[in-house]
BABAZA-90196 format. One record per residue (C-alpha): residue number from 1; residue in one letter; x, y, z. Coordinates in Angstrom, 3 decimals. Example, Ala and Ser with C-alpha at 12.3 -4.5 7.8 and 13.67 -1.06 7.14 Angstrom:
# residues 2
gugu = 1; bapa = A; px = 12.300; py = -4.500; pz = 7.800
gugu = 2; bapa = S; px = 13.670; py = -1.060; pz = 7.140
END
This chain:
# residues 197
gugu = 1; bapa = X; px = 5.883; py = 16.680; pz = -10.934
gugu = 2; bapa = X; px = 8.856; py = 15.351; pz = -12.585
gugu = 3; bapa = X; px = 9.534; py = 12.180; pz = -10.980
gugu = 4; bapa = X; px = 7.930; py = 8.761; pz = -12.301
gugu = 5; bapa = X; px = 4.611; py = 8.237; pz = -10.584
gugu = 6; bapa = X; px = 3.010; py = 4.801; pz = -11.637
gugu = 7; bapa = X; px = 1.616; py = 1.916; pz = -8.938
gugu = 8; bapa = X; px = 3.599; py = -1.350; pz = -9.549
gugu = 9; bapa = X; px = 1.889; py = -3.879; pz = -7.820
gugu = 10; bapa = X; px = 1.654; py = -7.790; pz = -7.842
gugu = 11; bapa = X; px = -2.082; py = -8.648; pz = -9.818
gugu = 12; bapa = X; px = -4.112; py = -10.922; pz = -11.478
gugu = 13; bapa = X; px = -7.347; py = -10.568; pz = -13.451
gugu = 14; bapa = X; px = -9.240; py = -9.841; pz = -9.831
gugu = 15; bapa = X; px = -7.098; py = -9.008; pz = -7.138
gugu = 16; bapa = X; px = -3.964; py = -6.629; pz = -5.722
gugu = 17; bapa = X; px = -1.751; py = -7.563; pz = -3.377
gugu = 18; bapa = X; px = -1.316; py = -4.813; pz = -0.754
gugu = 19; bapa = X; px = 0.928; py = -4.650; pz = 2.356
gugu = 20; bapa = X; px = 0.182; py = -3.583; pz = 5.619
gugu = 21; bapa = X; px = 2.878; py = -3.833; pz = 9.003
gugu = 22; bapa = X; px = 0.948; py = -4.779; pz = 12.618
gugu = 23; bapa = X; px = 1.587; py = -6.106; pz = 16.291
gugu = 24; bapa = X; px = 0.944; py = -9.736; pz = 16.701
gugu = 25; bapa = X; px = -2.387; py = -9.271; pz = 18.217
gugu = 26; bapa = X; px = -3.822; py = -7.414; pz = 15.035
gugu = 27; bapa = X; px = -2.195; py = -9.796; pz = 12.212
gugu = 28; bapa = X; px = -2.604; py = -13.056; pz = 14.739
gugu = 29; bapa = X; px = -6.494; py = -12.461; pz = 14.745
gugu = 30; bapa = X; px = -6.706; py = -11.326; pz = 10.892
gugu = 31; bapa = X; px = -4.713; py = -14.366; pz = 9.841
gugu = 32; bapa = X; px = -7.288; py = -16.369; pz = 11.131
gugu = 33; bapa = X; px = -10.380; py = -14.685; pz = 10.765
gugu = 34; bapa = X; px = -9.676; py = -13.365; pz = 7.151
gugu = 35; bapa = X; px = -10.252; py = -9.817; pz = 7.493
gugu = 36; bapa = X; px = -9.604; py = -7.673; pz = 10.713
gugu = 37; bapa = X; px = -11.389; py = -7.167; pz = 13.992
gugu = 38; bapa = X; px = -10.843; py = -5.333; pz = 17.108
gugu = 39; bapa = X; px = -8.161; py = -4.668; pz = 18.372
gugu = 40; bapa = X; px = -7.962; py = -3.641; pz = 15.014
gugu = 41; bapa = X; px = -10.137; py = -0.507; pz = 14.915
gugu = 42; bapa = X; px = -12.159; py = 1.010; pz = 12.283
gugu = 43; bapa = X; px = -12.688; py = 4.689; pz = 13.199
gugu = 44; bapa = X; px = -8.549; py = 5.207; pz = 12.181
gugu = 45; bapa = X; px = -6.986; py = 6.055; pz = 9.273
gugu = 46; bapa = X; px = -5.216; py = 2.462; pz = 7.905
gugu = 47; bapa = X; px = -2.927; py = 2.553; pz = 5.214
gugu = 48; bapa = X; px = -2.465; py = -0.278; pz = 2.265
gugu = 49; bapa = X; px = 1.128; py = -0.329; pz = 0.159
gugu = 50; bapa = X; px = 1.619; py = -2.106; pz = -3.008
gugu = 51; bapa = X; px = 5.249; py = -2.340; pz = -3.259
gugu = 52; bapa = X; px = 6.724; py = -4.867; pz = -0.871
gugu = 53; bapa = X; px = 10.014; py = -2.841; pz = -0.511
gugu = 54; bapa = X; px = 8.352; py = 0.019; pz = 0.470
gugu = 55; bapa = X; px = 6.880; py = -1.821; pz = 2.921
gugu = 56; bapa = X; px = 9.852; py = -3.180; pz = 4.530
gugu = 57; bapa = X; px = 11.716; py = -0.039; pz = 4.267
gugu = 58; bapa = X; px = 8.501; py = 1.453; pz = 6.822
gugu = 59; bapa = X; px = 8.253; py = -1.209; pz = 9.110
gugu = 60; bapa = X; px = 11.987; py = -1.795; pz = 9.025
gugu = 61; bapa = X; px = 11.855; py = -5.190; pz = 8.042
gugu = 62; bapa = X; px = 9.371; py = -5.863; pz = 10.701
gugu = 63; bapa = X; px = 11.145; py = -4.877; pz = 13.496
gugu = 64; bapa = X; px = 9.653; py = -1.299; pz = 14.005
gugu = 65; bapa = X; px = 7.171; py = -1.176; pz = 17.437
gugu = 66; bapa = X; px = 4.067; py = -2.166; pz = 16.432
gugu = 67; bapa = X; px = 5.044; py = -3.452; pz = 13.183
gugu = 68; bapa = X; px = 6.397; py = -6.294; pz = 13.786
gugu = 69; bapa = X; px = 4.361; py = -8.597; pz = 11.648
gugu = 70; bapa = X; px = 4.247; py = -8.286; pz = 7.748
gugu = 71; bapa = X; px = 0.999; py = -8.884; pz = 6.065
gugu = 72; bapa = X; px = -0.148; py = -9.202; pz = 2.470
gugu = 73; bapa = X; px = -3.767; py = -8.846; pz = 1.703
gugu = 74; bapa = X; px = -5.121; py = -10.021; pz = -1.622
gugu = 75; bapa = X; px = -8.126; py = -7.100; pz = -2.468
gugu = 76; bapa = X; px = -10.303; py = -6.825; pz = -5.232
gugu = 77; bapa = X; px = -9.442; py = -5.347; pz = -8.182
gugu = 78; bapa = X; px = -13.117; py = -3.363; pz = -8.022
gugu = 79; bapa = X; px = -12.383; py = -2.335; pz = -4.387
gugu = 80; bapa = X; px = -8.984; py = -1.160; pz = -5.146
gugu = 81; bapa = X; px = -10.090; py = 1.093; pz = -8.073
gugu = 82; bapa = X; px = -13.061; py = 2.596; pz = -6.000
gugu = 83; bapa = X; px = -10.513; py = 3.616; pz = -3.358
gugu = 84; bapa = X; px = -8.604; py = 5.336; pz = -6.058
gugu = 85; bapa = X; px = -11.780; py = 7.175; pz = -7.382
gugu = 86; bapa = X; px = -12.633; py = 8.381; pz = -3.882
gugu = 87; bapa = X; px = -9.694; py = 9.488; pz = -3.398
gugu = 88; bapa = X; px = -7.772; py = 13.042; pz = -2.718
gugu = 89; bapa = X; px = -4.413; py = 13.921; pz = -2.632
gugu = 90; bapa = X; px = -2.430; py = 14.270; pz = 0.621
gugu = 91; bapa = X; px = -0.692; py = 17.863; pz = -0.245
gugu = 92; bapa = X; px = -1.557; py = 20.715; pz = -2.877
gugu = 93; bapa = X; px = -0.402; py = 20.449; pz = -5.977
gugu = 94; bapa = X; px = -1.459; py = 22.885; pz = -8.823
gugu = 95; bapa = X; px = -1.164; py = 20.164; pz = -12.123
gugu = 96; bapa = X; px = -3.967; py = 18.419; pz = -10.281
gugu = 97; bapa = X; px = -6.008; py = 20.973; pz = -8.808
gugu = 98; bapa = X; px = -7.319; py = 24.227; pz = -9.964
gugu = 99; bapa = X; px = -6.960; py = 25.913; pz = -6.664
gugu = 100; bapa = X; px = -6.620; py = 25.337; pz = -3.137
gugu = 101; bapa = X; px = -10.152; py = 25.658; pz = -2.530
gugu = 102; bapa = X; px = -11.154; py = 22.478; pz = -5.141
gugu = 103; bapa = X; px = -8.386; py = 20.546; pz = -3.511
gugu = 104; bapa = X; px = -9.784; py = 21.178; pz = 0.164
gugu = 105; bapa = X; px = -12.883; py = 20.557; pz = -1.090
gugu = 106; bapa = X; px = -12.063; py = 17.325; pz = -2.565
gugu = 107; bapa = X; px = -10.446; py = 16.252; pz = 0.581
gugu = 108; bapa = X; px = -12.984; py = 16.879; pz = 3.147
gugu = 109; bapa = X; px = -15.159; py = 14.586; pz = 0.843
gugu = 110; bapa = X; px = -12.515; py = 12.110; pz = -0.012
gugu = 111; bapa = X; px = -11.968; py = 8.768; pz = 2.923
gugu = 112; bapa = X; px = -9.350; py = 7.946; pz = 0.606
gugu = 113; bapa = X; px = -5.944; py = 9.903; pz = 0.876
gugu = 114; bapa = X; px = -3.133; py = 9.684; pz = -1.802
gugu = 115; bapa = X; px = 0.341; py = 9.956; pz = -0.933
gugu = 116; bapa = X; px = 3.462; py = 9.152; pz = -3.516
gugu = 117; bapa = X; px = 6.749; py = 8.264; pz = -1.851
gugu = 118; bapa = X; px = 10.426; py = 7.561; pz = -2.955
gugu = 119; bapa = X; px = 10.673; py = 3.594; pz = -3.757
gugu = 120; bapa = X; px = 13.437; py = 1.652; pz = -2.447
gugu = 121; bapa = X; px = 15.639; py = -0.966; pz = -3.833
gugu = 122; bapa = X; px = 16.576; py = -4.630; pz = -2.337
gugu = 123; bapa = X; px = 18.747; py = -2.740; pz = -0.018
gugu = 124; bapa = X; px = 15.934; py = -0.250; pz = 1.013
gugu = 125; bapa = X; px = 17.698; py = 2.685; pz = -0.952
gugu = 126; bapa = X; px = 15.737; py = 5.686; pz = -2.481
gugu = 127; bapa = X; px = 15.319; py = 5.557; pz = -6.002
gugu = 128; bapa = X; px = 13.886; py = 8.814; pz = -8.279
gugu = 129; bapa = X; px = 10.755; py = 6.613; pz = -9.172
gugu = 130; bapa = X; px = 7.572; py = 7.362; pz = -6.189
gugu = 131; bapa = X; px = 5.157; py = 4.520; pz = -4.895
gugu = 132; bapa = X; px = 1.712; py = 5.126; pz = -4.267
gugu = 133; bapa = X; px = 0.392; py = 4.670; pz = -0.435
gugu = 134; bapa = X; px = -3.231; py = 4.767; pz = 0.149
gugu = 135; bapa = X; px = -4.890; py = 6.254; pz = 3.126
gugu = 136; bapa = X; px = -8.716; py = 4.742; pz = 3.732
gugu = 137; bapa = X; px = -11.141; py = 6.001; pz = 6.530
gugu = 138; bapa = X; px = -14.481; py = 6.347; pz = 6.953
gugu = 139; bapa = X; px = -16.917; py = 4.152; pz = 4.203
gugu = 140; bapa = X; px = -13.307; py = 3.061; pz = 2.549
gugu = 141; bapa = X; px = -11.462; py = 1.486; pz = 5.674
gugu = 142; bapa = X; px = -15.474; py = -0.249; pz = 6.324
gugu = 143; bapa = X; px = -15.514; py = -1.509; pz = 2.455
gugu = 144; bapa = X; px = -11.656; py = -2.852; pz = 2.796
gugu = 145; bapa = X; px = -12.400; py = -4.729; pz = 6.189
gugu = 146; bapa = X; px = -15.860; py = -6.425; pz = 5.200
gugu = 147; bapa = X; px = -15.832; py = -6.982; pz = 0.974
gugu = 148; bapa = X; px = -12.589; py = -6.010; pz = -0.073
gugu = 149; bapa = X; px = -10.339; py = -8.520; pz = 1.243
gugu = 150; bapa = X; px = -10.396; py = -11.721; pz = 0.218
gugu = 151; bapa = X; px = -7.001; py = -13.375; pz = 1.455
gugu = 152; bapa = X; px = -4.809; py = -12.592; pz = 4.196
gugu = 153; bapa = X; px = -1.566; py = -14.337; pz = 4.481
gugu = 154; bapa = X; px = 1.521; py = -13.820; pz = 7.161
gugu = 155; bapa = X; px = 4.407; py = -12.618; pz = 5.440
gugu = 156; bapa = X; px = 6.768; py = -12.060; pz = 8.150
gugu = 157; bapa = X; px = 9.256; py = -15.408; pz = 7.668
gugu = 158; bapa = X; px = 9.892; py = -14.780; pz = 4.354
gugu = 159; bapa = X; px = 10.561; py = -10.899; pz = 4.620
gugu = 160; bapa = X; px = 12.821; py = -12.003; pz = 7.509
gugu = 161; bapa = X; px = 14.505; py = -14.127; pz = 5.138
gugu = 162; bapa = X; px = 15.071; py = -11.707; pz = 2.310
gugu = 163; bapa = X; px = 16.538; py = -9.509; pz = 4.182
gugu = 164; bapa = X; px = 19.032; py = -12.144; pz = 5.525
gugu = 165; bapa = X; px = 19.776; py = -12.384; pz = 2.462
gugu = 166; bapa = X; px = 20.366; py = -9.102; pz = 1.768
gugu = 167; bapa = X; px = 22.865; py = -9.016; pz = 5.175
gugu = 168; bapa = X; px = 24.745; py = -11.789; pz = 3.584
gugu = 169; bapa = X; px = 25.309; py = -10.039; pz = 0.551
gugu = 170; bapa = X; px = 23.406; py = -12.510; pz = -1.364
gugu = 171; bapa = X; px = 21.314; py = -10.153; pz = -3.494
gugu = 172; bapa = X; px = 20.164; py = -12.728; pz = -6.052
gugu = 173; bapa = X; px = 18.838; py = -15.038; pz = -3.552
gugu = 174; bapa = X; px = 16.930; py = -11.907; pz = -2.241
gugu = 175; bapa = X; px = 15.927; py = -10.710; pz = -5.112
gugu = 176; bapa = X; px = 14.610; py = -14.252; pz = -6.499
gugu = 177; bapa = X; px = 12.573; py = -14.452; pz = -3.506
gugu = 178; bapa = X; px = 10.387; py = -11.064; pz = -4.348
gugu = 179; bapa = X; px = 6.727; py = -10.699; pz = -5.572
gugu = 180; bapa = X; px = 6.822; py = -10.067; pz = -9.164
gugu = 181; bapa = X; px = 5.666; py = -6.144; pz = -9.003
gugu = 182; bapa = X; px = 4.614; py = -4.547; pz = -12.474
gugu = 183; bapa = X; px = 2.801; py = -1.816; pz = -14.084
gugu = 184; bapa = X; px = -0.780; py = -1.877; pz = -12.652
gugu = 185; bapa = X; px = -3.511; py = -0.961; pz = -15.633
gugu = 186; bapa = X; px = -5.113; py = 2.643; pz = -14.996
gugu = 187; bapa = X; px = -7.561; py = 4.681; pz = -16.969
gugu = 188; bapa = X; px = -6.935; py = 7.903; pz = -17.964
gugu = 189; bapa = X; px = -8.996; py = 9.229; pz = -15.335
gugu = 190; bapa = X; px = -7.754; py = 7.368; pz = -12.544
gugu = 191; bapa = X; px = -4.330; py = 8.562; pz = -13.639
gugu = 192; bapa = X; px = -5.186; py = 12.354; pz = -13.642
gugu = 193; bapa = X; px = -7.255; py = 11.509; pz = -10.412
gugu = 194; bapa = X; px = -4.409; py = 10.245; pz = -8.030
gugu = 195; bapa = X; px = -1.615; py = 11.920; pz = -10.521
gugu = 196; bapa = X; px = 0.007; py = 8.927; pz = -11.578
gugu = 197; bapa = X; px = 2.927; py = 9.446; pz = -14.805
END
């Protein structure tokens, strides 16, 4: 595990912004209701992002099938953090686990799932540095829809924009126009939990 692992993530004293890519009929529906219903559905996995770029780099600026809308959801702070401690690992990997065994274990009791990705730049290049996606099912995915979420706004015009900018070669434009991302606070156990730097 030599590459940087740390969440960067836009915060305040109680809530995360996280990113999430749907059709119009999910986000049009969420947007108004202020958490997600049907045909939003709860029995699959749904996956939250901190980092904007990484976001865009997935949904392709919004223009992936399916993804086509950008959303940010503000989430608790305590929600967040519980994901995180109910969480597992996506592969194997012997600095966290002591065997195979504890780390199948640990995910067939985990709804949370852990995965740590290249992050990109403006441009939606890889950099060294990983971002942290989060998998929730199961009680997590229930907790996220109905007490986690407490704001959800449509993004979609303003990623559209950025990356207009970025087309145009006006990179300080774009990059004015990003959430401020930074180091998000972890305890030690959290860190050796989800195997964060």
């Amino acid at each position: 595990m030599s590459e940087l692992r740390e969440i960067r993530a836009k915060y305040d004293d109680t809530n995360i912004t996280v990113y999430q890519a749907y059709s119009p009929a999910i986000t049009e529906e969420a947007v108004k209701l202020g958490t997600f219903v049907p045909p939003f559905k709860l029995s699959r996995m749904t996956w939250i992002k901190p980092s904007f770029l990484w976001m865009m780099y997935r949904s392709d600026w919004g223009r992936k099938k399916g993804q086509e809308r950008i959303l940010a959801m503000e989430i608790s702070r305590e929600g967040f953090e519980w994901a995180l401690a109910h969480s597992c690992l996506s592969q194997y990997e012997p600095e966290i686990y002591e065997s195979q065994e504890e780390w199948k274990q640990r995910k067939k009791e985990s709804p949370v799932r852990i995965q740590w990705d290249p992050e990109r730049t403006i441009k939606l290049e890889k950099l060294d540095n990983r971002t942290i996606q989060i998998g929730l099912s199961g009680e997590a995915v229930y907790r996220y829809v109905n007490h986690w979420i407490k704001v959800i706004t449509d993004i979609t015009d303003i990623s559209r924009e950025i990356e207009r900018l970025v087309c145009a070669g006006n990179l300080f434009a774009a990059q004015s126009m990003l959430p401020r991302e930074v180091c998000y606070p972890l305890s030690d156990h959290l860190k050796k939990l989800i195997g964060a730097s």
